[in-house]
N, C-alpha and C positions, 0 to 999 in steps of 0.2 A: 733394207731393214736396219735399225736401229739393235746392235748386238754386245751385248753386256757379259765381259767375259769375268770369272768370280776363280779364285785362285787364293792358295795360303801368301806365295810370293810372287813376284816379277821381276827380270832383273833389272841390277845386276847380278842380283841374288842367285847363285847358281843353282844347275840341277835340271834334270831331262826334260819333269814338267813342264820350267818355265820358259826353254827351248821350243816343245810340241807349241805351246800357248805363242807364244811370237811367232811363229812358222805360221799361224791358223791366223792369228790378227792379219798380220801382213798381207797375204794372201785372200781375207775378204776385204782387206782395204783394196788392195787391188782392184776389186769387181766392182768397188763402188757403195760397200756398203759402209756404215756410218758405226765404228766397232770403239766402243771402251773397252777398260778393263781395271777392275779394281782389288786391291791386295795388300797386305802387312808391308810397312814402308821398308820393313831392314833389306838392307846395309843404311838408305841412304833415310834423310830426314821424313816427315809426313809434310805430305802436299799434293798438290795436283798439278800437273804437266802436259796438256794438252787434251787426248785421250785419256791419261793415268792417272787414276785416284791413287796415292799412298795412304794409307790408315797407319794412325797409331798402333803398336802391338807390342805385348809380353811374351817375350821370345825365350825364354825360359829353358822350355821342355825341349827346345832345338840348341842350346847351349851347350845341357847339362846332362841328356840324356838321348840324343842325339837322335829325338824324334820331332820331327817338322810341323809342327804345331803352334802357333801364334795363336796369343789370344788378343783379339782388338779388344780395344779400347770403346768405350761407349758412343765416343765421336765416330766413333767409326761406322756403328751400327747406322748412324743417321744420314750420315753418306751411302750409307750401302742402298737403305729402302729412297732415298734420291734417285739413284741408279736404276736399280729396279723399276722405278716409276717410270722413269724415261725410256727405257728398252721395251721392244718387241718382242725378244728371246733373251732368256737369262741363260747361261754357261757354265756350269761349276765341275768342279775337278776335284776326284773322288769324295766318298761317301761318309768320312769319318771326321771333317774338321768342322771344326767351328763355324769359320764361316761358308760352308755348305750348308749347315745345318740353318743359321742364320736367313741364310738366301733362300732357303726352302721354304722355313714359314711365313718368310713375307710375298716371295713369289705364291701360292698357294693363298696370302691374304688380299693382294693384287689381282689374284687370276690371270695370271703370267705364264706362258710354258717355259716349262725347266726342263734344258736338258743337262744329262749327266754324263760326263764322259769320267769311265772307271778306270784307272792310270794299271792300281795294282788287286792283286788276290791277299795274302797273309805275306806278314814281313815279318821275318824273324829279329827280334829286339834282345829277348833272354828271358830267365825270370817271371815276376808276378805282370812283366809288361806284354807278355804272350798272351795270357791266359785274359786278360784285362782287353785288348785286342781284339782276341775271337769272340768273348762276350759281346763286345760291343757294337761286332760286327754283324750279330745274332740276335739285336735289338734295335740303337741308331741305326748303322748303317742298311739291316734290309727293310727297317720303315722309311728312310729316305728314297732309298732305290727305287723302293713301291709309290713312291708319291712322285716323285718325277713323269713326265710328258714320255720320254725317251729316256734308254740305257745306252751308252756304246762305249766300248774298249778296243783294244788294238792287237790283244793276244787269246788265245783261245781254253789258255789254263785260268784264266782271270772269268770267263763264263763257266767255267766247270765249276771254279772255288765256290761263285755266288749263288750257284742251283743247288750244292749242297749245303750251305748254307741257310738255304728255304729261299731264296726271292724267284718269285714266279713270274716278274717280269721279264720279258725275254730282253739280253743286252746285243747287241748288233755288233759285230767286228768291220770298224776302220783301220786300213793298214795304214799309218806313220805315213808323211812324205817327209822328202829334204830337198835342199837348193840343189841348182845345178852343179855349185861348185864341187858336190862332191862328188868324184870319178879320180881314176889313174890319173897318176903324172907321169910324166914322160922320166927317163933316167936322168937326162937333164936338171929337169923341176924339181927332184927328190935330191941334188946333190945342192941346188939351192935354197932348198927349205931346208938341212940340217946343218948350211952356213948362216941361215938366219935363224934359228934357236938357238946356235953356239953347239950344236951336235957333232960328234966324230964324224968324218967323212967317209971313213971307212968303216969296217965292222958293222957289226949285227948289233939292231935295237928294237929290245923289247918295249913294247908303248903300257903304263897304267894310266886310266884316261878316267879317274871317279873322284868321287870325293874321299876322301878321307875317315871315313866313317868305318864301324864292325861289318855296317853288313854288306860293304863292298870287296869284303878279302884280304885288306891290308896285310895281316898278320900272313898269310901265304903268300902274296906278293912277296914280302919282304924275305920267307925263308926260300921261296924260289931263287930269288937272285943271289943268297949267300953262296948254295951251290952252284949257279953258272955263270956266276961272277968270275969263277976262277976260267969258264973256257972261252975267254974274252967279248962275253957279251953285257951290254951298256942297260940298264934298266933308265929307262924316260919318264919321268912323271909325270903326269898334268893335271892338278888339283890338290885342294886343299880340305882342309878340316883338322878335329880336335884328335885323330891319332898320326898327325902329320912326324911327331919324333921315332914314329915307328920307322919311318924310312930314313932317316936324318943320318946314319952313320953307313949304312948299307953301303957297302966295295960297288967301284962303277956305277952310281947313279946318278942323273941329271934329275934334279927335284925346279921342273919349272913353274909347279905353282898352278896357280886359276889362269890358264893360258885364253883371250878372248875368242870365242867362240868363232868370228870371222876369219882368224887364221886356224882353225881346228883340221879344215880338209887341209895344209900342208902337212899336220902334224901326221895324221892319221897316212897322207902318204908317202912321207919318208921311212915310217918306221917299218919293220919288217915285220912282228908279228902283236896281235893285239892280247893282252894276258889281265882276265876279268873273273875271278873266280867269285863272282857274290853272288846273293841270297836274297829271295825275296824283294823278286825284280816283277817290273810289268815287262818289257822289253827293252832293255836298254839302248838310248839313244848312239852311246857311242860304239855299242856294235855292229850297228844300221848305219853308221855314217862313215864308222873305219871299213864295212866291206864297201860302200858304196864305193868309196876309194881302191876298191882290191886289195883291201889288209887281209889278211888270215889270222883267225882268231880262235884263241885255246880258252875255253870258259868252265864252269863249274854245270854240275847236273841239276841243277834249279829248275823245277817246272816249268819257266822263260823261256828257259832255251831249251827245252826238251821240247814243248809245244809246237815252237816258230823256228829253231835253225837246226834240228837232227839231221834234216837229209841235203843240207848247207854243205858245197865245195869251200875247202878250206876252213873249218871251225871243228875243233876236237873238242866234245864235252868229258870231261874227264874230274875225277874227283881223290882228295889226297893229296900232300906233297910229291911225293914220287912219280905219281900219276899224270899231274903239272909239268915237275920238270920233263919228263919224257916226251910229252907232247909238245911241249917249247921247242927245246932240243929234235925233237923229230918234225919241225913246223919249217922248221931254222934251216934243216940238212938240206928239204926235200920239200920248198915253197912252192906250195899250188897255183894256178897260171889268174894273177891279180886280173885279168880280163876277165876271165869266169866267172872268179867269185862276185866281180862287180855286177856284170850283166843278170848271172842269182839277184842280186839284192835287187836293182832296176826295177827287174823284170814284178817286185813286188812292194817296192816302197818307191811311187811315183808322188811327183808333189804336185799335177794338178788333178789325178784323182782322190787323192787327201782333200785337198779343198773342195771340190767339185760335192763329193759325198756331203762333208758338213754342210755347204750350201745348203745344198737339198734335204737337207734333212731337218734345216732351221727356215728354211722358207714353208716347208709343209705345216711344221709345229706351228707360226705363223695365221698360217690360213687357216686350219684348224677351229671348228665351232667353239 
């Protein structure tokens, strides 16, 4: 099949999406089929790379208000319906950007099957950009939905949000895979994965593994660690974004930045416990990828994780500062057995029935009168 994947970014541009989206390319190139994928060129210039269209784009709304929204550029548009042309299956990734929107009415003017894969439900922003959001998601987004070939998402609170929301389309849950590499390390591996980040060798390390952003927690992160900073635990950073000064003075912490992705499973298993209190998640990739590893992870009560890891060994959802620290502090005392929580995650985040699913689910569309 000729497979046309349609995304705001790709990287290097970070973020879980554009993870899920490489994980899915890679894995049908694999099989043999013939996969682009086209996107807003930031970080890097606009151009084309092989498979990869970069489009121009006004990155604006993701600068300044730290919602991920690019607007292409018109050249863009004419690459896009190029693409289109040439694909079998069109790909796009959620219901509310642009270019979904874009893709939709030319696929629909090609007679193209679209399918949509829905990342999230509601994301808490603040303000007039909530209420702007649900509207939109109460017009755009569930005429897009309805117009698509296929719906599918990966969490089960993201089909509850869109049915009461009115879309009558039903959307199909695919669970997430990931690579091999991520599982246990041996005690070994973990004392030289925190020689190759520059990490303590001793002591206890909390891991923050997001971007930089409100709706990942930053501001609880940061007062978590002022308290357990004192009972000699290391907070770890990995990422970046525009409330990065929030951590910048914090007692005991490593801030190492946009760490590459291919060293992620050392990171996730050196560290001892995983601390992600955001909001207005699909499923986060790095709590899928740190249990795959056997991390244990204390998160926030966000419909995410209430859905997909309530009855999860080793994951405390807890909510509040106090709430946090204790569950860190009691994650730290009394670490649950990293084999278990792994085999949990395995046993439901495999990476050739991730691919396998989409395959078939883009070979029918396909065949399809």
């Amino acid at each position: 099949m000729r497979i046309l994947e349609v995304s705001n970014f790709m990287p290097p541009h970070p973020g879980g999406i554009e993870i899920m989206i490489d994980t899915l390319f890679q894995g049908l190139q694999r099989r043999g089929h013939d996969v682009r994928w086209i996107a807003a060129s930031t970080p890097l210039e606009p151009g084309t790379t092989g498979p990869f269209v970069r489009v121009p784009a006004w990155n604006w709304l993701e600068q300044n208000l730290h919602v991920p929204m690019p607007l292409w550029a018109p050249s863009g548009w004419r690459l896009l319906d190029e693409q289109v042309r040439w694909a079998d299956v069109i790909h796009v990734h959620d219901c509310l950007y642009f270019s979904s929107s874009l893709t939709t009415a030319l696929t629909r003017g090609r007679r193209k099957p679209l399918l949509v894969t829905q990342h999230v439900g509601e994301v808490p922003y603040g303000g007039v950009l909530d209420w702007v959001q649900a509207a939109a998601y109460r017009t755009l987004g569930r005429t897009l939905l309805s117009a698509a070939s296929e719906v599918v998402t990966y969490s089960p609170h993201v089909v509850d949000y869109f049915r009461k929301v009115g879309v009558k389309k039903p959307l199909r849950i695919i669970p997430l895979g990931f690579e091999p590499r991520f599982q246990p390390l041996s005690q070994a591996e973990r004392l030289a994965a925190r020689r190759e980040f520059g990490l303590p060798e001793k002591g206890r390390l909390v891991l923050f593994a997001a971007r930089l952003v409100p709706k990942k927690g930053v501001t609880r992160v940061a007062e978590v660690q002022r308290q357990l900073a004192a009972e000699g635990v290391t907070l770890v950073v990995a990422g970046d974004g525009p409330l990065a000064s929030d951590i910048a003075d914090l007692p005991d912490t490593v801030h190492l930045r946009q760490v590459d992705h291919a060293r992620m499973h050392l990171l996730y298993g050196c560290a001892d416990v995983l601390l992600l209190p955001s909001v207005g998640e699909g499923l986060p990739l790095t709590l899928q990828e740190g249990m795959l590893t056997g991390l244990p992870a204390v998160v926030s009560k966000d419909p995410s994780f209430v859905a997909n890891v309530a009855d999860a060994p080793g994951v405390a959802l807890v909510e509040g500062k106090e709430a946090l620290v204790e569950a860190v502090r009691a994650t730290l005392a009394q670490p649950p057995s990293r084999t278990e929580v792994a085999h949990w995650a395995r046993e439901r985040w495999g990476l050739e029935r991730f691919i396998t699913e989409y395959e078939r689910t883009m070979e029918t569309l396909n065949q399809a009168p």
